[in-house]
PDB file of N, CA, C and O in Angstrom:
ATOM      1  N   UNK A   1     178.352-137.399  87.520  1.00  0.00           N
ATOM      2  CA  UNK A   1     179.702-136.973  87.277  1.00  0.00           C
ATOM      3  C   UNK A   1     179.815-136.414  85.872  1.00  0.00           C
ATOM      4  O   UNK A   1     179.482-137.038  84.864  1.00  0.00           O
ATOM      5  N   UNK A   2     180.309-135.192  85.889  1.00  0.00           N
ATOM      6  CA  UNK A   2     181.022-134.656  84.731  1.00  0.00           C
ATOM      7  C   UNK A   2     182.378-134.405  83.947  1.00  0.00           C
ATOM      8  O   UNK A   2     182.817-133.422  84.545  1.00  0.00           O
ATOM      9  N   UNK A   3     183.053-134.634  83.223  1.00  0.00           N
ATOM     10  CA  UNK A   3     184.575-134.371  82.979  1.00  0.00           C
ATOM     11  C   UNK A   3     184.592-133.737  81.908  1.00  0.00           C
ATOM     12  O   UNK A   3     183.759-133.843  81.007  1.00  0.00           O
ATOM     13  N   UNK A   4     185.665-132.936  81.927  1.00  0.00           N
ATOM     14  CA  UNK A   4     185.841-132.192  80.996  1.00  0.00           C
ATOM     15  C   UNK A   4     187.236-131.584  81.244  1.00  0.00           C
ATOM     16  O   UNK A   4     187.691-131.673  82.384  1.00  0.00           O
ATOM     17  N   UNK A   5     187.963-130.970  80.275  1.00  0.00           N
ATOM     18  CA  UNK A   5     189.218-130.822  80.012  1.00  0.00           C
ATOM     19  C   UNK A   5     189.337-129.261  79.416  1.00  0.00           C
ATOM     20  O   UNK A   5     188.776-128.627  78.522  1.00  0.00           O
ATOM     21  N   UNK A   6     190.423-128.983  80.450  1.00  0.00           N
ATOM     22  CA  UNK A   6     190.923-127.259  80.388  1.00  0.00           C
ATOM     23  C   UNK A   6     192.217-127.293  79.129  1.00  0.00           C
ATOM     24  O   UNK A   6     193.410-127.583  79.221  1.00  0.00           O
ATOM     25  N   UNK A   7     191.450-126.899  78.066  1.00  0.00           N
ATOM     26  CA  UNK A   7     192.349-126.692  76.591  1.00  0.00           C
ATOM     27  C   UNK A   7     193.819-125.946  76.787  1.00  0.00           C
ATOM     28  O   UNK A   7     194.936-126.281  76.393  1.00  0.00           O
ATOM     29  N   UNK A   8     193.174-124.296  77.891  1.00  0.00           N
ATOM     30  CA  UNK A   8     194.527-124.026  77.869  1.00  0.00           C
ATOM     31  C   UNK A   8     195.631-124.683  78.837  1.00  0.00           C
ATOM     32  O   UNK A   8     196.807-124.759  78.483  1.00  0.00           O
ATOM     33  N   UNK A   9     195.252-125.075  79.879  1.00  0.00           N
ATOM     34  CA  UNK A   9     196.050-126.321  80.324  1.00  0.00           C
ATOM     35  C   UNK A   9     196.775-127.387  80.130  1.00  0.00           C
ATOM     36  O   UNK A   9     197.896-127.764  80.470  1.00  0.00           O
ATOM     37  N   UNK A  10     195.824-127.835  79.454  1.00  0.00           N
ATOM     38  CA  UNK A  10     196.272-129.492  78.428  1.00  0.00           C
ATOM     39  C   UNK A  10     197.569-129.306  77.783  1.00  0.00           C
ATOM     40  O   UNK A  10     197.616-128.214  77.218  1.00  0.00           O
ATOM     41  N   UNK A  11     198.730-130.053  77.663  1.00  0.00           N
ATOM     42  CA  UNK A  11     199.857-129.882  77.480  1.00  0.00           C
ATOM     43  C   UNK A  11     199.570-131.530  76.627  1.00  0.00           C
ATOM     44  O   UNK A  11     199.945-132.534  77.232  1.00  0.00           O
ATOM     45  N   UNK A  12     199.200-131.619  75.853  1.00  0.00           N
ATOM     46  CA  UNK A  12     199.146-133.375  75.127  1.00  0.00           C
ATOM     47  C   UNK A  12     199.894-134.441  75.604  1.00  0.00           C
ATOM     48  O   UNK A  12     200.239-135.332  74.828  1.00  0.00           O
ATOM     49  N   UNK A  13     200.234-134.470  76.954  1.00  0.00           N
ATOM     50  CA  UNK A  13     201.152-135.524  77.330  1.00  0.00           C
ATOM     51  C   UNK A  13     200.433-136.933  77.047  1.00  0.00           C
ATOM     52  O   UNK A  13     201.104-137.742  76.405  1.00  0.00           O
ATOM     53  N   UNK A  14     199.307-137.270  77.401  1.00  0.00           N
ATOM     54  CA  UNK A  14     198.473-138.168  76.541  1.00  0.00           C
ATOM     55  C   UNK A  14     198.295-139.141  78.038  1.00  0.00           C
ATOM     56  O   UNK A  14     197.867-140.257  77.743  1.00  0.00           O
ATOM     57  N   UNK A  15     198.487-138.997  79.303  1.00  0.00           N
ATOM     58  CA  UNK A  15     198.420-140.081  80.054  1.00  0.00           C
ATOM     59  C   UNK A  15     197.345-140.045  80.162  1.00  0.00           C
ATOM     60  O   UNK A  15     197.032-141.228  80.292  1.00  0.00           O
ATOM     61  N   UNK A  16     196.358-139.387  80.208  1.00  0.00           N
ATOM     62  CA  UNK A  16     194.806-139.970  80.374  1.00  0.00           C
ATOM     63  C   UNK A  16     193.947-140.845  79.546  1.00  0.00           C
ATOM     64  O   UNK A  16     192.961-141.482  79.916  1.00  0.00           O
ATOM     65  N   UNK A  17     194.587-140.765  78.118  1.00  0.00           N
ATOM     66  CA  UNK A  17     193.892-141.520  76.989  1.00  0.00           C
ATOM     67  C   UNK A  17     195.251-143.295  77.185  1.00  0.00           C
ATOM     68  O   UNK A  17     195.319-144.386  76.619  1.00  0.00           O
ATOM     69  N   UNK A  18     195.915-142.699  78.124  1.00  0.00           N
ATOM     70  CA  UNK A  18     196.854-144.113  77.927  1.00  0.00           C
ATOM     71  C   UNK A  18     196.236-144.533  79.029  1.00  0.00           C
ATOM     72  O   UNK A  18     195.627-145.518  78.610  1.00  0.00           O
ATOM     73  N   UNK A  19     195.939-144.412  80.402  1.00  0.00           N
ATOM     74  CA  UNK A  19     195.362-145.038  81.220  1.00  0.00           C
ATOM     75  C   UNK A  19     193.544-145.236  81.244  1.00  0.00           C
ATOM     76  O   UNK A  19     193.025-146.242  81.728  1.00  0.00           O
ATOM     77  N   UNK A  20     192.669-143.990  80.584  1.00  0.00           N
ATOM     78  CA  UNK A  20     191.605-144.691  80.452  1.00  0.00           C
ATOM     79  C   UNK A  20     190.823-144.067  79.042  1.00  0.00           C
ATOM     80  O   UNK A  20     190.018-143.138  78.968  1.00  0.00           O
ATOM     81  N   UNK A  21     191.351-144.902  78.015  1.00  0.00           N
ATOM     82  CA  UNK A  21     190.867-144.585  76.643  1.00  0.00           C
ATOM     83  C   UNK A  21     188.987-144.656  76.273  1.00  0.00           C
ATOM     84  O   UNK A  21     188.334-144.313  75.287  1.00  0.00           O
ATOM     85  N   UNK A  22     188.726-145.081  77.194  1.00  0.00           N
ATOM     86  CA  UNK A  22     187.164-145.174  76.882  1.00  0.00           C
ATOM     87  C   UNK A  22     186.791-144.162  77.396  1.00  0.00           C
ATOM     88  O   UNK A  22     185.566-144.238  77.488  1.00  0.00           O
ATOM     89  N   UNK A  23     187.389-142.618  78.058  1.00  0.00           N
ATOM     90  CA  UNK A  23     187.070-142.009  77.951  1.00  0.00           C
ATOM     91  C   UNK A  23     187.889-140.827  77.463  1.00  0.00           C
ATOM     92  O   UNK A  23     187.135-139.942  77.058  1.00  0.00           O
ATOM     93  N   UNK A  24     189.080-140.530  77.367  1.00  0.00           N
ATOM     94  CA  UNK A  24     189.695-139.611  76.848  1.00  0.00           C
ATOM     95  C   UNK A  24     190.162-139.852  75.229  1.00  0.00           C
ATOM     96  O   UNK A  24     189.921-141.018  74.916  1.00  0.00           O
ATOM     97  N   UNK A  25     190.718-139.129  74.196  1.00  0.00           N
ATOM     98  CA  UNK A  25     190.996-139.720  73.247  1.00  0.00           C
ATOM     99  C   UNK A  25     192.092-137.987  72.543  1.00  0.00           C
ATOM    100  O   UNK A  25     191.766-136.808  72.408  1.00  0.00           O
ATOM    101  N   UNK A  26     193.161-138.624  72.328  1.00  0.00           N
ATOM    102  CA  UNK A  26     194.110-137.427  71.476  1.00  0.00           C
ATOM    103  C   UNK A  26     193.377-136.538  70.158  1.00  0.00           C
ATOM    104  O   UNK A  26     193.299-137.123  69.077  1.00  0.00           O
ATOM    105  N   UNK A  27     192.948-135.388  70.251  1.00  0.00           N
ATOM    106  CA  UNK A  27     192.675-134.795  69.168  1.00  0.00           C
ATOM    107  C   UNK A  27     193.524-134.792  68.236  1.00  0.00           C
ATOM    108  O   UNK A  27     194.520-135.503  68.373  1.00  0.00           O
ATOM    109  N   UNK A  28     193.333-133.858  66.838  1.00  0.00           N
ATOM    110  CA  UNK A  28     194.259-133.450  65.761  1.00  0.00           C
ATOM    111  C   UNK A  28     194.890-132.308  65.934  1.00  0.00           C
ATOM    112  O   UNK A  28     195.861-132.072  65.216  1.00  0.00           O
ATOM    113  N   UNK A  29     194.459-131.336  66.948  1.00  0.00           N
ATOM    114  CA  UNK A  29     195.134-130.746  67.862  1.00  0.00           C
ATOM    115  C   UNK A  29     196.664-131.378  68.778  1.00  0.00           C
ATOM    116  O   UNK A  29     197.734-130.808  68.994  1.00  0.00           O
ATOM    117  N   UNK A  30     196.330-132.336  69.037  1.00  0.00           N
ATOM    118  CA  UNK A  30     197.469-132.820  69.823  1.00  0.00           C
ATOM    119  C   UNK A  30     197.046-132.176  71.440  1.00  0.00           C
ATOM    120  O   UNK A  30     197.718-131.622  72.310  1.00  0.00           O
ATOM    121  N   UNK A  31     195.892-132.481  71.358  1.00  0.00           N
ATOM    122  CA  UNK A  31     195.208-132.053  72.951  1.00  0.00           C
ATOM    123  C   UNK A  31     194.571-133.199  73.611  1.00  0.00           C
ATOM    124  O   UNK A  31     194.612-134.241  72.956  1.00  0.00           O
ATOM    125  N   UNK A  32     194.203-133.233  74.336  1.00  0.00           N
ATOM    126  CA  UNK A  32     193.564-134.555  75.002  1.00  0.00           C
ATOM    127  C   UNK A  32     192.015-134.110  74.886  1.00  0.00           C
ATOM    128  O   UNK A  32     191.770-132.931  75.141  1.00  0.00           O
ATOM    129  N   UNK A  33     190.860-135.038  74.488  1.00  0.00           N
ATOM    130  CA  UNK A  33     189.583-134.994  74.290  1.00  0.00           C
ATOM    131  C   UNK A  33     189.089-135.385  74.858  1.00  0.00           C
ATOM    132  O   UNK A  33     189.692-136.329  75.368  1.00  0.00           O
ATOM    133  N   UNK A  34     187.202-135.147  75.558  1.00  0.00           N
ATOM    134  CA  UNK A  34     186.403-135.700  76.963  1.00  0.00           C
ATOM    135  C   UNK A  34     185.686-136.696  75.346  1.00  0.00           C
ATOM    136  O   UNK A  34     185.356-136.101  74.320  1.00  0.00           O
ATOM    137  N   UNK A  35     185.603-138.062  75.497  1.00  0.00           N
ATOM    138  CA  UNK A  35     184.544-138.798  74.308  1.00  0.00           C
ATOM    139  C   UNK A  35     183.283-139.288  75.182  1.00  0.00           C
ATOM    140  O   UNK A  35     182.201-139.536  74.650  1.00  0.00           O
ATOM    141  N   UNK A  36     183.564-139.435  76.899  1.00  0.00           N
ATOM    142  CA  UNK A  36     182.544-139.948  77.543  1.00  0.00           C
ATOM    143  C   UNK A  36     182.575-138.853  78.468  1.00  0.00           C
ATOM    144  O   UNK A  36     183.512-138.735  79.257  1.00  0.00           O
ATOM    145  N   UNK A  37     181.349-137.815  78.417  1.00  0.00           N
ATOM    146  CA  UNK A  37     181.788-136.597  79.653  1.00  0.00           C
ATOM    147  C   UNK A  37     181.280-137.002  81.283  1.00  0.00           C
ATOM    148  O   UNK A  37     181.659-136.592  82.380  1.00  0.00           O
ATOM    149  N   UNK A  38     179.961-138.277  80.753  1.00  0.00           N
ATOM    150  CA  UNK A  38     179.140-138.687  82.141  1.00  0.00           C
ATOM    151  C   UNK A  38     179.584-139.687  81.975  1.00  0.00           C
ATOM    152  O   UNK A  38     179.066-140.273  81.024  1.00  0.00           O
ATOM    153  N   UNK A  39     180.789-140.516  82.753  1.00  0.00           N
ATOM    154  CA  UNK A  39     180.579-142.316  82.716  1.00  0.00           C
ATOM    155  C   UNK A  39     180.095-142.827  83.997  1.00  0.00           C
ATOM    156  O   UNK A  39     179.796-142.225  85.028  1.00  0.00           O
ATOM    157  N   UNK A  40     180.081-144.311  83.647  1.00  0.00           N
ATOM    158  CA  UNK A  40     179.171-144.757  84.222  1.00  0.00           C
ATOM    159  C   UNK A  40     179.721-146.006  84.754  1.00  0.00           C
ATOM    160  O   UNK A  40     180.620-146.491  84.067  1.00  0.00           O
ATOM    161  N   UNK A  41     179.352-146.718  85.947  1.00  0.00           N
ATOM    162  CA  UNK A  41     179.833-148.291  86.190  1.00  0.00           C
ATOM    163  C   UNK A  41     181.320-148.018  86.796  1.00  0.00           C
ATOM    164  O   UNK A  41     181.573-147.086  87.560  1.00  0.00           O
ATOM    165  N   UNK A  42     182.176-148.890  86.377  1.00  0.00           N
ATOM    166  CA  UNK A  42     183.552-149.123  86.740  1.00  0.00           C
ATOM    167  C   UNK A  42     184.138-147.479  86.328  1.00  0.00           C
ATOM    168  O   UNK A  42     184.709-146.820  87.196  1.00  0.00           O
ATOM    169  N   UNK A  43     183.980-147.067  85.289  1.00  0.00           N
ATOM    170  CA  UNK A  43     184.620-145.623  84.446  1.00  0.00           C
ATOM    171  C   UNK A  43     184.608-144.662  86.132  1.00  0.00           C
ATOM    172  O   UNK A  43     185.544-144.355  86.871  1.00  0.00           O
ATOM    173  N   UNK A  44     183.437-144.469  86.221  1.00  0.00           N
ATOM    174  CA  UNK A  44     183.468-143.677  86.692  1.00  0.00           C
ATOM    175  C   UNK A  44     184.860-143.542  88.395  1.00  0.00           C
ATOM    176  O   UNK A  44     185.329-142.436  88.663  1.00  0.00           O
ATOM    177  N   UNK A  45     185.118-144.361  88.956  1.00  0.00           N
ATOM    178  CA  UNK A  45     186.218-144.591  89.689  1.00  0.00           C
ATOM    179  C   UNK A  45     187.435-144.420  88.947  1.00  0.00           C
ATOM    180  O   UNK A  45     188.295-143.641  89.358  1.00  0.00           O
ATOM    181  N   UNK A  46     187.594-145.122  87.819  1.00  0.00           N
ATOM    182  CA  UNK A  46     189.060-144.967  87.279  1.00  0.00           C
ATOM    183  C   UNK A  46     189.284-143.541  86.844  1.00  0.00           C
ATOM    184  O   UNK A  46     190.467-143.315  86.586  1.00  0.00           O
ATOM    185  N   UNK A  47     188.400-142.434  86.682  1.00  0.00           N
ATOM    186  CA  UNK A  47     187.921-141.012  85.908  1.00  0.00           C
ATOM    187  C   UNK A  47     188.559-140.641  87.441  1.00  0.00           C
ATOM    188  O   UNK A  47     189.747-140.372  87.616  1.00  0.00           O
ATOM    189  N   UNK A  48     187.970-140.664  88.058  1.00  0.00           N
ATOM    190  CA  UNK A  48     188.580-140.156  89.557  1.00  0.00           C
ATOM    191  C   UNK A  48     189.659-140.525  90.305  1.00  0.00           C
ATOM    192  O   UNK A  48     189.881-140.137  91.452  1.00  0.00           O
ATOM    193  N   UNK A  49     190.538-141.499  89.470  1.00  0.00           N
ATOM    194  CA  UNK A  49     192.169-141.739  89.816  1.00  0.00           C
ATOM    195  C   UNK A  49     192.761-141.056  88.730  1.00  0.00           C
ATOM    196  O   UNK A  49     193.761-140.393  89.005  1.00  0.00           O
ATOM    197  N   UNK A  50     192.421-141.066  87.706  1.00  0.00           N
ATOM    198  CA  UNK A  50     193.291-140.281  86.637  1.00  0.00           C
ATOM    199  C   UNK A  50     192.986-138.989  86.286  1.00  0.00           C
ATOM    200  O   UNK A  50     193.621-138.679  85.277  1.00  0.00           O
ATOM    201  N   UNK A  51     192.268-138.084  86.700  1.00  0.00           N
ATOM    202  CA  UNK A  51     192.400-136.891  87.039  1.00  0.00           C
ATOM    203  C   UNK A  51     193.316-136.193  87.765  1.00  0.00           C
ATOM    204  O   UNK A  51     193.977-135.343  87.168  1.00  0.00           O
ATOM    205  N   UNK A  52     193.542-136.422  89.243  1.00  0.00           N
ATOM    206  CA  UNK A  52     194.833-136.453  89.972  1.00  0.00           C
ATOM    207  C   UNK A  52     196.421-136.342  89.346  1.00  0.00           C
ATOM    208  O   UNK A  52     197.452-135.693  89.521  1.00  0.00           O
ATOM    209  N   UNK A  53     195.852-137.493  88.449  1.00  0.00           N
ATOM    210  CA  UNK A  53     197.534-137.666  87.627  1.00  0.00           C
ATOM    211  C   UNK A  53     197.861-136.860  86.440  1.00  0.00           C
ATOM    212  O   UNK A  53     198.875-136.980  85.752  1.00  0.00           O
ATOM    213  N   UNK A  54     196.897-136.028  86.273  1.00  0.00           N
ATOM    214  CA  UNK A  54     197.160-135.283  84.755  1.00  0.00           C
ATOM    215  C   UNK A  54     198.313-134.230  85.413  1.00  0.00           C
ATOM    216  O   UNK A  54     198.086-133.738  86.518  1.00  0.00           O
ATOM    217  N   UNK A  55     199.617-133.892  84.651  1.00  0.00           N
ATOM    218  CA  UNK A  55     200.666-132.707  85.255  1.00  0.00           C
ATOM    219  C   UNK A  55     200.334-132.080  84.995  1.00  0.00           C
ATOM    220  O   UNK A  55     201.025-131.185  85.483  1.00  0.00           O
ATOM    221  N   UNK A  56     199.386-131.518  84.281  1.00  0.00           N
ATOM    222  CA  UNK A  56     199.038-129.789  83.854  1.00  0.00           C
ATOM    223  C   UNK A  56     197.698-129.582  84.565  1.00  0.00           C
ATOM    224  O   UNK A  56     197.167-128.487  84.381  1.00  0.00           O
ATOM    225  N   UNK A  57     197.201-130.283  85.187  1.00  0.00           N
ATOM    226  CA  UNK A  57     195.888-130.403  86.415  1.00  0.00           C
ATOM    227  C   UNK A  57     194.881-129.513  85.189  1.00  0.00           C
ATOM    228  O   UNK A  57     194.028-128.645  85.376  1.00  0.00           O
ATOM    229  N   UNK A  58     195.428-130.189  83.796  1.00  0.00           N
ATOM    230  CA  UNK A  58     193.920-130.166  83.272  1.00  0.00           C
ATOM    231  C   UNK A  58     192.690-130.456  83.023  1.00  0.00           C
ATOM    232  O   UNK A  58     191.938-129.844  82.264  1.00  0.00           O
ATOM    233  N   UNK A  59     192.368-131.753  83.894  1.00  0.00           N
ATOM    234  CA  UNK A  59     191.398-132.782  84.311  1.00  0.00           C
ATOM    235  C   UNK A  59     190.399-132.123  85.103  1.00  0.00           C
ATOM    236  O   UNK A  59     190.687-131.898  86.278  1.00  0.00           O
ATOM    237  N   UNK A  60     189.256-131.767  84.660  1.00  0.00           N
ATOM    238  CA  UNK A  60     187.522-130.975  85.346  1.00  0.00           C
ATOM    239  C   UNK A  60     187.061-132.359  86.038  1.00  0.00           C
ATOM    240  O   UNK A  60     186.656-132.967  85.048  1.00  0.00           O
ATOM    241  N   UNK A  61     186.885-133.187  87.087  1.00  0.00           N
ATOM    242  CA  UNK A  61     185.513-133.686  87.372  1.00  0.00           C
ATOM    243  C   UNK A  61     184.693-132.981  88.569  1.00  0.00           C
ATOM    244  O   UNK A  61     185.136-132.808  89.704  1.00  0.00           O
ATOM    245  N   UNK A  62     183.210-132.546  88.029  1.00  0.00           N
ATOM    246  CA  UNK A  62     182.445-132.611  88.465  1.00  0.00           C
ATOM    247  C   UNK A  62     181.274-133.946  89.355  1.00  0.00           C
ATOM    248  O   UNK A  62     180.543-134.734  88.756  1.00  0.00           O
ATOM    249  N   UNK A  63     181.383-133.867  90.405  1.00  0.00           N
ATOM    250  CA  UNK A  63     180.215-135.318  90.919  1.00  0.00           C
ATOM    251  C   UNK A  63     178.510-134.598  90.812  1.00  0.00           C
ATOM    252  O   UNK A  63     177.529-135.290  91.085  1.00  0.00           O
TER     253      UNK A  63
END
């Protein structure tokens, strides 16, 4: 699995770093950041519920 995040998309609403911070994290941008792009174990399921939920469907996963 891969994730990664569409910049011009991303609208900083921040729910991905509020629901799974071990892998997303707020830039100085005020954009949302990939810090884990391959996770692993439990991550990787919760990466694939909170993608879905981003409103600007700026959320990439690749399997």
């Amino acid at each position: 699995m891969k994730i990664s995040i569409d910049e011009t998309l991303c609208t900083g609403c921040s729910i991905c770093v509020t629901e799974l911070p071990e892998v997303f994290e707020m830039g100085d941008d005020g954009l949302a950041k990939v810090i884990v792009e391959s996770p692993d174990g439990d991550l990787v399921e919760k990466a694939k519920e909170v993608g879905p939920i981003c409103p600007a469907g700026a959320i990439n996963i690749e399997d």
